[in-house]
TIMAR-184408 format. One record per residue (C-alpha): x, y, z; residue number from 0; residue in one letter. Coordinates in nm, 4 decimals. Example, Ala and Ser with C-alpha at 12.3 -4.5 7.8 and 13.67 -1.06 7.14 Angstrom:
<kolses>
kolse east=1.2300 north=-0.4500 up=0.7800 resi=0 resn=a
kolse east=1.3670 north=-0.1060 up=0.7140 resi=1 resn=s
</kolses>
This chain:
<kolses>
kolse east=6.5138 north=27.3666 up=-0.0260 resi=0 resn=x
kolse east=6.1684 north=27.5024 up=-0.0904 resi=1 resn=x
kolse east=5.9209 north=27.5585 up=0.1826 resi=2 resn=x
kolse east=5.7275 north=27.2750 up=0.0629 resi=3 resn=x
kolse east=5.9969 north=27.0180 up=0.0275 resi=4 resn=x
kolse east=6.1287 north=27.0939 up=0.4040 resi=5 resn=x
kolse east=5.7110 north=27.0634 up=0.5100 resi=6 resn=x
kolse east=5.7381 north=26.7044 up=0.3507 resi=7 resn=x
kolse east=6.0792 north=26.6194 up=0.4720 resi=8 resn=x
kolse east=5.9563 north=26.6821 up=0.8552 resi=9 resn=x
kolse east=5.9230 north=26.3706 up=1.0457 resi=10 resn=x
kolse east=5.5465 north=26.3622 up=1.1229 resi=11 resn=x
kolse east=5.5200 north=26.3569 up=1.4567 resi=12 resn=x
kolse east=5.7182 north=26.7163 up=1.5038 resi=13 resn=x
kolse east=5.5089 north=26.8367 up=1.2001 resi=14 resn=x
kolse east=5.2267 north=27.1003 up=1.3613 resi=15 resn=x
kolse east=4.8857 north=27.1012 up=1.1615 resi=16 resn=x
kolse east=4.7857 north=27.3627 up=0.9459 resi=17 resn=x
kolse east=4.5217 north=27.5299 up=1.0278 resi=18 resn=x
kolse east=4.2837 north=27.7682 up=0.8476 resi=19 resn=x
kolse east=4.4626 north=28.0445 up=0.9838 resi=20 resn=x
kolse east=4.7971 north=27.9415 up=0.8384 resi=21 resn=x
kolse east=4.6206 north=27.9048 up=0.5334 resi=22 resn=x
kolse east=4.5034 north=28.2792 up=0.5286 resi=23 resn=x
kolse east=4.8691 north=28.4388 up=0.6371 resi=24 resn=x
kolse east=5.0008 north=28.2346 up=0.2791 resi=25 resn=x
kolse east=4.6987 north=28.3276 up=0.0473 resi=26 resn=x
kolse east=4.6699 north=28.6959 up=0.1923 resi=27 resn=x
kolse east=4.3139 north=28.6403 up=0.2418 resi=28 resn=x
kolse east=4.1021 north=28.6652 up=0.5544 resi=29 resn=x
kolse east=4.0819 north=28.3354 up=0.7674 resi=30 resn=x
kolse east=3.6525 north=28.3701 up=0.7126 resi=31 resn=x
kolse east=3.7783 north=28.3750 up=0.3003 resi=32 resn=x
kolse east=3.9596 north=28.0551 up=0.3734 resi=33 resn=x
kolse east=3.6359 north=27.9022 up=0.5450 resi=34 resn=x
kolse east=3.4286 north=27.9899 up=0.2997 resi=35 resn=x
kolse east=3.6122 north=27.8645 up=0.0412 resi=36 resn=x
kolse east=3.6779 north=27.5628 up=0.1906 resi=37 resn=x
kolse east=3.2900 north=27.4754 up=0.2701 resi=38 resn=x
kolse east=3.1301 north=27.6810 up=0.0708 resi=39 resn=x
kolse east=3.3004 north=27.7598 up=-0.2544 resi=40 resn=x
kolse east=3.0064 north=27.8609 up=-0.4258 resi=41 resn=x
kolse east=3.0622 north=28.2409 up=-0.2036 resi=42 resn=x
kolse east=3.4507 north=28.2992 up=-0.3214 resi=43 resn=x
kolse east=3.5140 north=28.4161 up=-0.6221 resi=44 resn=x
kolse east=3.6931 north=28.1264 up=-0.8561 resi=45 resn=x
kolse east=4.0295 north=28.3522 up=-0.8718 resi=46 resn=x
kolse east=4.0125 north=28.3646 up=-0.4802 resi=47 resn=x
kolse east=3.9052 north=27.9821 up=-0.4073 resi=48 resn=x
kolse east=4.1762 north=27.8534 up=-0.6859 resi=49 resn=x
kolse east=4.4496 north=28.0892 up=-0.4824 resi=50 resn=x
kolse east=4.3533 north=27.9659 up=-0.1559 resi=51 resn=x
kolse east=4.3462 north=27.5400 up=-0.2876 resi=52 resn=x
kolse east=4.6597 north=27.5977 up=-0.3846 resi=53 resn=x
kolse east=4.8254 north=27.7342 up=-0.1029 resi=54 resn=x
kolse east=4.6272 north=27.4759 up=0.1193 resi=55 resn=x
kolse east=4.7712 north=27.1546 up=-0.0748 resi=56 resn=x
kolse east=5.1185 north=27.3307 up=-0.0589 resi=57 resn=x
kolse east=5.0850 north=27.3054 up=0.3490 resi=58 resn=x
kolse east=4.9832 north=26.9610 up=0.3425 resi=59 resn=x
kolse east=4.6035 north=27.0751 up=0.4738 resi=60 resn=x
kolse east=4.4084 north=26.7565 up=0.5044 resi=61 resn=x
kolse east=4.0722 north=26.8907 up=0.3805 resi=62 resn=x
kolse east=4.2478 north=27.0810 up=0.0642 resi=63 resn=x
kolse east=3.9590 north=26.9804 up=-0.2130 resi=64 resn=x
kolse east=3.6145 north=27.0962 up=-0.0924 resi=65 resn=x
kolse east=3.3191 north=26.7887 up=-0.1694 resi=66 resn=x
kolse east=3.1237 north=27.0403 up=-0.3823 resi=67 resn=x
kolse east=3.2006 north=27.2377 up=-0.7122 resi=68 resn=x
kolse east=3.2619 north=27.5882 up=-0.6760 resi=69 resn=x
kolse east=2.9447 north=27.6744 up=-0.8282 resi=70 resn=x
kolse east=2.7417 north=27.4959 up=-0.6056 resi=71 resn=x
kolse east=2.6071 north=27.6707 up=-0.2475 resi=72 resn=x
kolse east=2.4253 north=27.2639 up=-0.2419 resi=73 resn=x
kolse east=2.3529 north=27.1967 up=0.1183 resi=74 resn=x
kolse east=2.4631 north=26.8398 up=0.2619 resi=75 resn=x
kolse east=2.2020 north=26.8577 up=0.5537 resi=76 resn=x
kolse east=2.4179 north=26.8271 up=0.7730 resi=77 resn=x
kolse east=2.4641 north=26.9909 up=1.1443 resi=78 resn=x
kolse east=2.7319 north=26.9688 up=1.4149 resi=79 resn=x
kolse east=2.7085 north=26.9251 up=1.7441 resi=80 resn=x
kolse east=2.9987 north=27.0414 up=1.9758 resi=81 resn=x
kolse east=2.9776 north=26.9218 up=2.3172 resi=82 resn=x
kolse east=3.1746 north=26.9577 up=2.6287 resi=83 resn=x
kolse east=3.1585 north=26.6190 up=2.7422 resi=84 resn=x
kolse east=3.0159 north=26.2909 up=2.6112 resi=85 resn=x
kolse east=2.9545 north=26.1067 up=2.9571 resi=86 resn=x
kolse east=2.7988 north=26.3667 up=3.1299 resi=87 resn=x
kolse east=2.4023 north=26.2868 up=3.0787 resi=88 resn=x
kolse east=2.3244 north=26.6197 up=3.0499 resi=89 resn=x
kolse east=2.4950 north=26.6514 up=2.6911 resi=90 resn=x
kolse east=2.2984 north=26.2996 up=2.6335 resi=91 resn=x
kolse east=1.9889 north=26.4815 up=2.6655 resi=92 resn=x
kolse east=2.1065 north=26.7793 up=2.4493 resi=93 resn=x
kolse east=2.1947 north=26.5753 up=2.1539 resi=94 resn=x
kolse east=1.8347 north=26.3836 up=2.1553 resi=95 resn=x
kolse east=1.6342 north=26.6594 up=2.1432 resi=96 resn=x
kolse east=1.8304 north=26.8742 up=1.8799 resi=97 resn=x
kolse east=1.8659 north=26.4899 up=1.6892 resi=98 resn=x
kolse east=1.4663 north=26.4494 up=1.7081 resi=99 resn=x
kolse east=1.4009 north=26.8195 up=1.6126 resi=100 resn=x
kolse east=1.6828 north=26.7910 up=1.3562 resi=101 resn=x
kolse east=1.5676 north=26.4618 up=1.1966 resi=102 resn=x
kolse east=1.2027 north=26.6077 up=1.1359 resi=103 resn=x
kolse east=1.3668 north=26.8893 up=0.9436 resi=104 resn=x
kolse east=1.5453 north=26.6751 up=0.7214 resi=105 resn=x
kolse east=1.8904 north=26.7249 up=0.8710 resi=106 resn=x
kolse east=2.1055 north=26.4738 up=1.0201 resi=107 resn=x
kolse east=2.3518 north=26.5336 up=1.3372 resi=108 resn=x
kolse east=2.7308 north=26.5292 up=1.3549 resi=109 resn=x
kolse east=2.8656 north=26.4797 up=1.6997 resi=110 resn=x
kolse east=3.1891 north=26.6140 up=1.8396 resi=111 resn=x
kolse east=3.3329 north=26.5728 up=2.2037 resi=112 resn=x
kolse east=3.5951 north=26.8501 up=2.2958 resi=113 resn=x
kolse east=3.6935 north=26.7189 up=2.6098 resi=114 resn=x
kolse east=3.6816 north=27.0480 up=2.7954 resi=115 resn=x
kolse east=3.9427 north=27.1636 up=2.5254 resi=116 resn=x
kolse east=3.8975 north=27.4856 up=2.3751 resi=117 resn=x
kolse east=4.1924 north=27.3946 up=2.1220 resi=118 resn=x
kolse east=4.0793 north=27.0722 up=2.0624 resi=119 resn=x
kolse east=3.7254 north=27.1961 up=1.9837 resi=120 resn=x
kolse east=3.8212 north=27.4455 up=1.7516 resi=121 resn=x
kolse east=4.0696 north=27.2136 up=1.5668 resi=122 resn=x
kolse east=3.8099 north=26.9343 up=1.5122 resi=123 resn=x
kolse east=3.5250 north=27.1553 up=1.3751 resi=124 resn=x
kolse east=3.7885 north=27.3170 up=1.1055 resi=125 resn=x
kolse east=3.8339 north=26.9401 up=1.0077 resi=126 resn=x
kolse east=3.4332 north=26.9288 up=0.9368 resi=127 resn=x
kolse east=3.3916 north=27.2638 up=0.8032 resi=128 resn=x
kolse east=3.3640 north=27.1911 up=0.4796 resi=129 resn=x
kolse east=3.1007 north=26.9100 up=0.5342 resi=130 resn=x
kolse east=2.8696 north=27.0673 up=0.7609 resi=131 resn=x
kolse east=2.5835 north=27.3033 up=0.7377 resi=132 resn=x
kolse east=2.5441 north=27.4432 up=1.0696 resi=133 resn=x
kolse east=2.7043 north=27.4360 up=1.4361 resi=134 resn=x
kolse east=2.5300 north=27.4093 up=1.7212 resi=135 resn=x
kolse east=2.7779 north=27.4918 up=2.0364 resi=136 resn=x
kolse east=2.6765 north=27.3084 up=2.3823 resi=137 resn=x
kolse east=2.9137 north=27.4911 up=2.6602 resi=138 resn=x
kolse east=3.1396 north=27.6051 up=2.4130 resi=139 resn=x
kolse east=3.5296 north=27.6334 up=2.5559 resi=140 resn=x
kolse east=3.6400 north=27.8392 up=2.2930 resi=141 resn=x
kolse east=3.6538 north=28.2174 up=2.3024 resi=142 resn=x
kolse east=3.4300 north=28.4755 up=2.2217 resi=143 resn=x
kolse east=3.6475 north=28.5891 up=1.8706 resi=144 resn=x
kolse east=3.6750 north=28.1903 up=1.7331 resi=145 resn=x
kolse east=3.3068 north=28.1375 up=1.7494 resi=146 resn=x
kolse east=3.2748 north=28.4468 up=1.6234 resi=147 resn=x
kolse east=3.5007 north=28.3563 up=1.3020 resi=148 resn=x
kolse east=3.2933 north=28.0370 up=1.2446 resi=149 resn=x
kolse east=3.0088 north=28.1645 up=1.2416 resi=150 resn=x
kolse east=3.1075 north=28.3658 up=0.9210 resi=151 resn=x
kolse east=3.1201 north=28.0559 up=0.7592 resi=152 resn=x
kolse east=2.8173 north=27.9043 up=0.8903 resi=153 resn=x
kolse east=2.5605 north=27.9390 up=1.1235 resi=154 resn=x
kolse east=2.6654 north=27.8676 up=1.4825 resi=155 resn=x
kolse east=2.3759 north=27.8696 up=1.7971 resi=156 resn=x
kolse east=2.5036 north=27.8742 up=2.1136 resi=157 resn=x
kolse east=2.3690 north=27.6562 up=2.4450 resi=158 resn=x
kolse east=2.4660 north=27.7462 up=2.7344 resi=159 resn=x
kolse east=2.6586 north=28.0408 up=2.6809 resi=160 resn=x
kolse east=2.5918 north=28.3729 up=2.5685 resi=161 resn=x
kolse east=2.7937 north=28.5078 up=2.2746 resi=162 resn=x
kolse east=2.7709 north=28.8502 up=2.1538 resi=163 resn=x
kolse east=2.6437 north=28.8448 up=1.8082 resi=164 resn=x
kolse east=2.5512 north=28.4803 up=1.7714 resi=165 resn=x
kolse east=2.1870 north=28.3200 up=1.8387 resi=166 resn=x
kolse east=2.2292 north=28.1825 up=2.2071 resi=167 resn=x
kolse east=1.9833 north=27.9850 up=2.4188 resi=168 resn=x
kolse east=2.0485 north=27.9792 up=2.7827 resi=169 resn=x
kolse east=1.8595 north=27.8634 up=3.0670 resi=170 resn=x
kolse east=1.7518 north=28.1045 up=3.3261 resi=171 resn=x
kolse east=2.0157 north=28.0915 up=3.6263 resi=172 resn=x
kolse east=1.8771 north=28.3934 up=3.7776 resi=173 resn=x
kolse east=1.5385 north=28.2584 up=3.8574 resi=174 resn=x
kolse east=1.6492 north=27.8786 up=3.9008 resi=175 resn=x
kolse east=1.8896 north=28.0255 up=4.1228 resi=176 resn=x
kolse east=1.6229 north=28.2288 up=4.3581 resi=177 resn=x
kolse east=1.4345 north=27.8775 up=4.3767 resi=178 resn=x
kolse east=1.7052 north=27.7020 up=4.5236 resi=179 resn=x
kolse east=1.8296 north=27.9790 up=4.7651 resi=180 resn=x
kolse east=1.4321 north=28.0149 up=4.8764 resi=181 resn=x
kolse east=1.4241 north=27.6518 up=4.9060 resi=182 resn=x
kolse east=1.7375 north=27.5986 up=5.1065 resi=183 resn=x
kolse east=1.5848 north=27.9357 up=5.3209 resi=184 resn=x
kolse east=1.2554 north=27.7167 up=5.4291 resi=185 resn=x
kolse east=1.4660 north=27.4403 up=5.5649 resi=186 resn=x
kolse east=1.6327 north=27.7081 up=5.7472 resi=187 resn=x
kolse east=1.9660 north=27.7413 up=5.5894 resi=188 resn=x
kolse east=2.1285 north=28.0971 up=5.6421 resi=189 resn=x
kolse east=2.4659 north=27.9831 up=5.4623 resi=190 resn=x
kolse east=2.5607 north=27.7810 up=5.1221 resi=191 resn=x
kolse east=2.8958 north=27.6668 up=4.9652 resi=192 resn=x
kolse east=2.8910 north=27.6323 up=4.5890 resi=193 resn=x
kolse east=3.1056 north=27.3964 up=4.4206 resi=194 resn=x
kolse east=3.2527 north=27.5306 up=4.1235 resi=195 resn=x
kolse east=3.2906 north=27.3797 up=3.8054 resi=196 resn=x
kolse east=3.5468 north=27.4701 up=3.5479 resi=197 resn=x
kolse east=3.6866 north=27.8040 up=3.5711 resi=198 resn=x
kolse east=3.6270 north=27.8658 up=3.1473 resi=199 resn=x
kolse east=3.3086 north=27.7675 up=3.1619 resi=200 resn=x
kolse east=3.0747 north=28.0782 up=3.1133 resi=201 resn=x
kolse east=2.7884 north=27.8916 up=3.2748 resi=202 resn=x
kolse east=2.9835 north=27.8494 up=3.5707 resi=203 resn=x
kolse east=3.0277 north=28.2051 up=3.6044 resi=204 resn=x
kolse east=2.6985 north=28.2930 up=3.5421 resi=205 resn=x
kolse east=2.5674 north=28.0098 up=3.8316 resi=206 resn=x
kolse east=2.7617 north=28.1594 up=4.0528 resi=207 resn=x
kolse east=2.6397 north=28.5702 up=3.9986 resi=208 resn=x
kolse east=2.3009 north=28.4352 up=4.0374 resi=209 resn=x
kolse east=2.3342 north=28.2424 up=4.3436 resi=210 resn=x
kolse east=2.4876 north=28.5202 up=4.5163 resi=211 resn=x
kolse east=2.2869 north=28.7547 up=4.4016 resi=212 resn=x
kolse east=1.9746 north=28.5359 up=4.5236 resi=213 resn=x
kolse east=2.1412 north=28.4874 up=4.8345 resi=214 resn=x
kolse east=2.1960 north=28.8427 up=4.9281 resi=215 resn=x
kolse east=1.8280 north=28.9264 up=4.8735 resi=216 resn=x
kolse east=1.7610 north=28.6872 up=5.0719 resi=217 resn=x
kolse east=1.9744 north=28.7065 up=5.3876 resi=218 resn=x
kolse east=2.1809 north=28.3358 up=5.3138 resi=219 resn=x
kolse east=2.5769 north=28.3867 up=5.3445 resi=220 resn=x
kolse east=2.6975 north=28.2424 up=4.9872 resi=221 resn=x
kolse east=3.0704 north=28.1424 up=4.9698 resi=222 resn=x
kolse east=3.2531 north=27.9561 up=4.6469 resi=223 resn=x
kolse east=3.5115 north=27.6461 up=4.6438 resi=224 resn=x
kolse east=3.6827 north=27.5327 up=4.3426 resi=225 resn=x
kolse east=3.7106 north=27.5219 up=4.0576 resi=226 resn=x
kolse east=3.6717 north=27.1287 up=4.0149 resi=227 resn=x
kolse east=3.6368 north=26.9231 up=3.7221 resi=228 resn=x
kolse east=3.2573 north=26.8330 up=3.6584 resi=229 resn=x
kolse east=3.2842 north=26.4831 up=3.7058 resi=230 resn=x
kolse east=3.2440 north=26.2432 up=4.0757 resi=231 resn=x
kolse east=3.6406 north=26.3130 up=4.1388 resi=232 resn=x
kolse east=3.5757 north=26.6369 up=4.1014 resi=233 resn=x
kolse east=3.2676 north=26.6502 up=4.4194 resi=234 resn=x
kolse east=3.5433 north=26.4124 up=4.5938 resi=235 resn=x
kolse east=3.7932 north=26.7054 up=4.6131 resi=236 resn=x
kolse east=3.5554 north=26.9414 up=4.6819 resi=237 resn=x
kolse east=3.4202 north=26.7595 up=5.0117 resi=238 resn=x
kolse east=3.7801 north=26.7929 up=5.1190 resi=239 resn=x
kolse east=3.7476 north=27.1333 up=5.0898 resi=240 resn=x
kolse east=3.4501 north=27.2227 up=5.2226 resi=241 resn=x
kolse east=3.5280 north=27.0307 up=5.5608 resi=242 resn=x
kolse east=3.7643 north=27.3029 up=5.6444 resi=243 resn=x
kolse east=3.5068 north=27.5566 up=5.6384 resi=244 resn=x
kolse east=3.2017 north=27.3696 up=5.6145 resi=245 resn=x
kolse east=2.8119 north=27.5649 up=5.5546 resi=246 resn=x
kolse east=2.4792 north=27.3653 up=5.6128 resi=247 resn=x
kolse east=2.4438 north=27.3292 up=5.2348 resi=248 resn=x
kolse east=2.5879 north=27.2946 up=4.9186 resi=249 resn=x
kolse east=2.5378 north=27.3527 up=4.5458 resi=250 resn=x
kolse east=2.7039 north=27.1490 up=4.2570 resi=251 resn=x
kolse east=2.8314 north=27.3592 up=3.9332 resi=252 resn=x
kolse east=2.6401 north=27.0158 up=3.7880 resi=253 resn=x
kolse east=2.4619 north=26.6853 up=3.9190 resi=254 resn=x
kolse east=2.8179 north=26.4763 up=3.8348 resi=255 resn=x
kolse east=3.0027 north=26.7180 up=4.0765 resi=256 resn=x
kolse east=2.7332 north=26.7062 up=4.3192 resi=257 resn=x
kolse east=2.7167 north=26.3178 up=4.3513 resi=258 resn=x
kolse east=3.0033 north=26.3039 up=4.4083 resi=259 resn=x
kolse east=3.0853 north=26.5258 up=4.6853 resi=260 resn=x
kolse east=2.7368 north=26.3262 up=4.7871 resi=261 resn=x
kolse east=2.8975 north=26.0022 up=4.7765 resi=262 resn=x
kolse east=3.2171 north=26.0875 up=4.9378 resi=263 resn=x
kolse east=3.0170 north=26.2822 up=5.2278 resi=264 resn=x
kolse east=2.8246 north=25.9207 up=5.2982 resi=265 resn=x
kolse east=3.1624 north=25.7560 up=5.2976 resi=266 resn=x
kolse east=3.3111 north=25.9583 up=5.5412 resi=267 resn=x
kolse east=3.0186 north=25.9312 up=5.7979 resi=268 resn=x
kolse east=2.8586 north=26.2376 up=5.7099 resi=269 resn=x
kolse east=2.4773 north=26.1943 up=5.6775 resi=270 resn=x
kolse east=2.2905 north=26.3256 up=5.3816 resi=271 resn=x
kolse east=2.0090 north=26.6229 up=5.4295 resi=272 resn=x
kolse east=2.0813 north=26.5645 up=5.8179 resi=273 resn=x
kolse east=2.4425 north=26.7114 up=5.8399 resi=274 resn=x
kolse east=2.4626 north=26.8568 up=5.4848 resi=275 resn=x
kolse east=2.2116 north=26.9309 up=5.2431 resi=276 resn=x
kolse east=2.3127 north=26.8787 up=4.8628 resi=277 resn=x
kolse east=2.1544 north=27.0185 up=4.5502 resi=278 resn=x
kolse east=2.2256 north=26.9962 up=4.2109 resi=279 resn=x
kolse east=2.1966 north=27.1155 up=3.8593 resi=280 resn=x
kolse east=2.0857 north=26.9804 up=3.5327 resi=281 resn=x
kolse east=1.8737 north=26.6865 up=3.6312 resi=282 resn=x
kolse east=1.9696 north=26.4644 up=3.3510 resi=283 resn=x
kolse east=1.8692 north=26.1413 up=3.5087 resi=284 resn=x
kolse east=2.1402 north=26.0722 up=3.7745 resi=285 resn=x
kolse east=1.9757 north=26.2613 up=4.0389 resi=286 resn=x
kolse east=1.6929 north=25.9929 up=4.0207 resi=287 resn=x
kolse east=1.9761 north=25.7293 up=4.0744 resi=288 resn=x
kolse east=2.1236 north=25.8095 up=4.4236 resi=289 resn=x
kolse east=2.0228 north=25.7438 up=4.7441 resi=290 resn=x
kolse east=1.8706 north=26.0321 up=4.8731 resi=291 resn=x
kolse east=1.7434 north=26.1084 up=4.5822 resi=292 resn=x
kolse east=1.9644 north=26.4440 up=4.4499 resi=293 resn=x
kolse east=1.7849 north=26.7516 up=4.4728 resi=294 resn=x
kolse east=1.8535 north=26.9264 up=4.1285 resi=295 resn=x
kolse east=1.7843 north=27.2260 up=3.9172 resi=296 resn=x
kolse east=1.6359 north=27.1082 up=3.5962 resi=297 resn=x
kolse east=1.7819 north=27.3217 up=3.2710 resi=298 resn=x
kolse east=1.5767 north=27.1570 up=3.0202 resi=299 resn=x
kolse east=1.8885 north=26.9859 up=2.8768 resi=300 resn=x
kolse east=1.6191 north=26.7864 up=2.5650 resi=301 resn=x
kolse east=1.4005 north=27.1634 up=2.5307 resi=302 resn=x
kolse east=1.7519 north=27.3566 up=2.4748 resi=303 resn=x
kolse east=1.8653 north=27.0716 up=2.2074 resi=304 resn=x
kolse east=1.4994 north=27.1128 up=2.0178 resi=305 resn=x
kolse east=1.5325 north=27.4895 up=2.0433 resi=306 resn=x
kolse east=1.9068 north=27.4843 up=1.9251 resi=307 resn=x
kolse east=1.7530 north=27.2482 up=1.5900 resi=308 resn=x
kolse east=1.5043 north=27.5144 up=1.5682 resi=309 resn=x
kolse east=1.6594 north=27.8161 up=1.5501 resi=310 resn=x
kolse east=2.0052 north=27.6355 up=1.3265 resi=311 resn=x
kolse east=1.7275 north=27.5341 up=1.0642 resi=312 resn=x
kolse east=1.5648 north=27.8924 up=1.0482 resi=313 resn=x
kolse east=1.8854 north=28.0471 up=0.9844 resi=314 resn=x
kolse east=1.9719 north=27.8123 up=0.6827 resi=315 resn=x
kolse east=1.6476 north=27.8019 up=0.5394 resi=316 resn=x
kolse east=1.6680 north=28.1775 up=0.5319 resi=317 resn=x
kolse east=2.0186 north=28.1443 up=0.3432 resi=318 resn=x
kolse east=2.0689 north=28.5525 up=0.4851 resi=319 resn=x
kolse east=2.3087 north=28.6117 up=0.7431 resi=320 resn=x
kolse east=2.1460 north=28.5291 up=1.0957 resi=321 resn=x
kolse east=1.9977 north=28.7892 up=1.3003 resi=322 resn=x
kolse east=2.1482 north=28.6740 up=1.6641 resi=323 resn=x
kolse east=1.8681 north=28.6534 up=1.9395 resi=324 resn=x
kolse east=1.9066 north=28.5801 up=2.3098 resi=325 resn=x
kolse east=1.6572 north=28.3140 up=2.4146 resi=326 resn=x
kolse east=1.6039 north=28.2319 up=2.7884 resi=327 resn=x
kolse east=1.4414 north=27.8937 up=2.9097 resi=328 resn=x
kolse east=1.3045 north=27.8654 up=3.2806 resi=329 resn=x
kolse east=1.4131 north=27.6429 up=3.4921 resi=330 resn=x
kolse east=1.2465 north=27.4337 up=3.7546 resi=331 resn=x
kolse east=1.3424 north=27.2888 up=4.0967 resi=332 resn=x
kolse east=1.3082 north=26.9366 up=4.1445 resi=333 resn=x
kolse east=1.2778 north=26.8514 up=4.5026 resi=334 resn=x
kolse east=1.4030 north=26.5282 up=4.6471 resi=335 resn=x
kolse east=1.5609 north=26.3629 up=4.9627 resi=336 resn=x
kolse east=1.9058 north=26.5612 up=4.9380 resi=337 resn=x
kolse east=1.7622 north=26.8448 up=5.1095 resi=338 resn=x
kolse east=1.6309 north=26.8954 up=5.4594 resi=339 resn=x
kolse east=1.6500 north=27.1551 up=5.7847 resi=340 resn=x
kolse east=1.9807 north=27.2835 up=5.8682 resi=341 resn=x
kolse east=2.1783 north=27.1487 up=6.1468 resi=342 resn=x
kolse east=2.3221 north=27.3162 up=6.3842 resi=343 resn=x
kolse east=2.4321 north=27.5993 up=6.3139 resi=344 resn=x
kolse east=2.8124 north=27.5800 up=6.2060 resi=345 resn=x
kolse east=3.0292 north=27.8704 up=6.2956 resi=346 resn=x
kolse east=3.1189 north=28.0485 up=5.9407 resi=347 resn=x
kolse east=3.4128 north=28.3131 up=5.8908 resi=348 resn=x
kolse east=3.3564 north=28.6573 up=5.8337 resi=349 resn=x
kolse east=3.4943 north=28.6591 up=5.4516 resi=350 resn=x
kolse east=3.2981 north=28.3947 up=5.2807 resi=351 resn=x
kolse east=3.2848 north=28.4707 up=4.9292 resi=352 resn=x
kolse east=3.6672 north=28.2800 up=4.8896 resi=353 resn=x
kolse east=3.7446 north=28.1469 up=4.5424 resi=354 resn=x
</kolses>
């Protein structure tokens, strides 16, 4: 039985998708060939594209027949979107102002939700390869190598993250960091728990090197809980965690984490700046919602979508391949009811900096 007959003979749900990379071991090609070929066949040679068709309808690969002729490099105006999350608000505000910017260009907006899934992400934007101009990455999952490889198929900007060799735009943790460890400092607070979001997430990382950094310079005792999902569950777990070594004040990973550890300390009969003070980041319009009012550090979730639109259309217009720049957006503190003096002093462990 040939290897196609036993690929059509397998029941389909034990049948594993092909992927690009399948593709590439069969035709002998590099998996970038295959991508190119596949969504832009105008940059394979005909030999190469034919080879690599052929070997893709043999493994069953949904997306075998690219939309446009292999002479034609046409574009279809079309950019994706890849975000982390499609209820968190801050990904809301992303995808308006990279639609808005996108729109005026000419260009209309594909969105895909990865669901915190690296494998998931990758697997649904080799499904729109071939129908897609651009990708714009919001908190990419993925790893460094797989962006990477897209992006030698098409343009890829990257929110949130920083990716060696591709166009990123990032906001500016290190100084939105020093304005919330300078405002927690005025109220008095000489310690600070932050609640970590998800351990793959590069922003999370980065949060966390710039609050301690900011803390050290300026005398507050930083220590780290978590990691927790970024949604309300998530800041529910993480109040049961930071009652067992509690600090004056906390930071959320994101405003969805923070609420909820918010939300849960209220429940519990904890009283909100008075026995804990709470501070976010993103500021995507929740924050304005609870009651206090959630002190949050604003990343300019809309400005980082309209600079992503920006600097996706530049690279196609310019049809070369993109010379990656790092762009950093400052970020602004905006103060509400969450926050307020310390209490008394609670008594803190020598090693604070537990993960």
């Amino acid at each position: 039985m040939s290897t196609t007959d036993a690929a059509a003979n397998t029941p389909p749900a034990r049948r594993k998708a092909v992927t690009i990379y399948d593709i590439a071991v069969r035709a002998g090609v590099a998996p970038s060939t295959v991508s190119r070929a596949l969504s832009r066949p105008g940059r394979v040679s005909t030999e190469t594209s034919d080879r690599i068709l052929q070997v893709a309808e043999e493994l069953g690969y949904k997306h075998a027949r690219p939309r446009r002729s292999p002479s034609s490099v046409e574009d279809t105006y079309v950019i994706a979107l890849v975000i982390a999350d499609v209820s968190n608000p801050f990904f809301s505000q992303v995808m308006i102002g990279l639609q808005e910017s996108a729109r005026a260009n000419g260009y209309t907006v594909l969105l895909i939700d990865s669901r915190e899934d690296a494998s998931e992400e990758r697997a649904a934007i080799e499904r729109v390869l071939h129908l897609i101009d651009g990708v714009v990455l919001s908190a990419s999952r993925m790893s460094n190598s797989a962006i990477q490889q897209f992006n030698r198929a098409v343009p890829v900007v990257s929110l949130n993250r920083q990716v060696p060799g591709i166009t990123s735009i990032l906001p500016d943790s290190a100084q939105g960091m020093r304005a919330v460890v300078e405002h927690l400092a005025e109220y008095g607070h000489t310690s600070v728990t932050y609640l970590a979001g998800p351990a793959d997430s590069w922003a999370n990382g980065a949060r966390w090197e710039a609050l301690t950094q900011a803390c050290h310079a300026l005398g507050v005792r930083p220590r780290r809980i978590g990691p927790f999902p970024p949604t309300i569950g998530g800041g529910v777990r993480a109040l049961d965690a930071w009652r067992r070594r509690p600090t004056t004040a906390v930071v959320g990973y994101n405003d969805v984490l923070a609420i909820g550890f918010m939300k849960s300390a209220l429940a519990h009969g904890l009283r909100v700046p008075e026995d804990v003070s709470v501070i976010g980041i993103d500021n995507a319009g929740l924050s304005t919602l609870t009651n206090p009012g959630l002190t949050s550090l604003a990343a300019g979730s809309r400005r980082l979508g309209a600079r992503a639109a920006t600097a996706i259309v530049g690279h196609l217009r310019h049809r070369s391949q993109p010379q990656p720049a790092v762009t950093v957006l400052e970020m602004s503190l905006q103060e509400r009811q969450s926050v307020g003096p310390a209490a008394v002093p609670i008594p803190t462990p020598t090693t604070l900096c537990a993960t």
